[in-house]
C-alpha positions in Angstrom: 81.3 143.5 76.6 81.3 139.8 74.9 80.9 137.3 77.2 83.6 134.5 76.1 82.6 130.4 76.0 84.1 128.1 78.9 86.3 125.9 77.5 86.8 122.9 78.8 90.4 121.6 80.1 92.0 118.6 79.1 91.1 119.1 75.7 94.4 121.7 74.8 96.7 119.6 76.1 96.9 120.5 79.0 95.2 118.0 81.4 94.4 119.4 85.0 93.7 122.8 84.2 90.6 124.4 83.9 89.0 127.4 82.5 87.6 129.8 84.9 84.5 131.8 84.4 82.8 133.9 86.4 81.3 130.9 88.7 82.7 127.9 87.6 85.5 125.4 86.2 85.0 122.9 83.8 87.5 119.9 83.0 87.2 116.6 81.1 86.1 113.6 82.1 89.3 112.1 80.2 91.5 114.5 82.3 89.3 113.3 85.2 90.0 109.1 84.7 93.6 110.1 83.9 93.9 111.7 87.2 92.3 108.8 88.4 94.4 106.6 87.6 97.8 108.4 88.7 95.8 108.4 92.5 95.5 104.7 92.0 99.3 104.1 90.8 100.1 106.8 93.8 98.2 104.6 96.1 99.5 101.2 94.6 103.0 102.4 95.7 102.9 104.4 98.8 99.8 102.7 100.5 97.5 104.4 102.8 97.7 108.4 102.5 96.3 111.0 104.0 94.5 113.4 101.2 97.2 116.2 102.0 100.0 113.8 101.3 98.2 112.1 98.0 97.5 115.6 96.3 101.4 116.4 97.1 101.9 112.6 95.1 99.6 113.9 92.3 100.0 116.4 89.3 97.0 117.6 89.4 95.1 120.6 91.1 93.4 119.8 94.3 90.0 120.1 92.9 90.5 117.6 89.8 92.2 115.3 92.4 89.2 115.2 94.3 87.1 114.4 91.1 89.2 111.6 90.6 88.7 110.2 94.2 84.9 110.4 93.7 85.4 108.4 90.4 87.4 105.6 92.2 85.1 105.6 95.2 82.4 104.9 93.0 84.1 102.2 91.3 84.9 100.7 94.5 88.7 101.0 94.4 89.3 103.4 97.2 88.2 103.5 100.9 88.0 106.9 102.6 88.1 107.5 106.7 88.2 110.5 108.6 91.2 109.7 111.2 91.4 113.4 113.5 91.6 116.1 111.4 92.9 113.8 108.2 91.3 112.2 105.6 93.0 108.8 105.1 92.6 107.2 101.4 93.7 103.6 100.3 93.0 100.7 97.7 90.2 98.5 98.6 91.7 94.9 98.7 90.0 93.8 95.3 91.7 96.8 94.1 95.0 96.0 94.2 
């Protein structure tokens, strides 16, 4: 049996899906900043979200969602709280 290469998503044109091996699933980091910034415009409009609400917002797969969320976290545009059983997301005020 020939083991076949991960490819990695974004790249074929079709941003948000990944290729899945046996363990793993690779995108982009374009796909991942684009992502990122359709959560920002999402959150530019609507305001505060919870993280069920903003994936619904978003056209991406949960995962690559989530990997956009890290990226804007660590760019300091996005707050994150645990409110109950939600995770609440909005801009940071020097973000908007």
């Amino acid at each position: 049996m020939v083991a076949s290469r991960p490819r990695v998503a974004g790249v074929s044109g079709q941003r948000g899906v990944g290729m899945a091996t046996a363990t793993k699933t690779l995108w982009s980091v374009q796909a991942v900043g684009e992502v990122a910034g359709e959560v920002w415009q999402a959150l530019s409009r609507k305001g505060k979200l919870t993280l069920a609400a903003l994936e619904r917002e978003v056209d991406a797969q949960p995962a690559l969602t989530h990997l956009a969320l890290g990226w804007l976290a660590r760019e300091n545009k996005i707050d994150l709280r645990q409110e109950n059983r939600a995770v609440q997301v909005w801009l940071t005020p020097s973000a908007d």
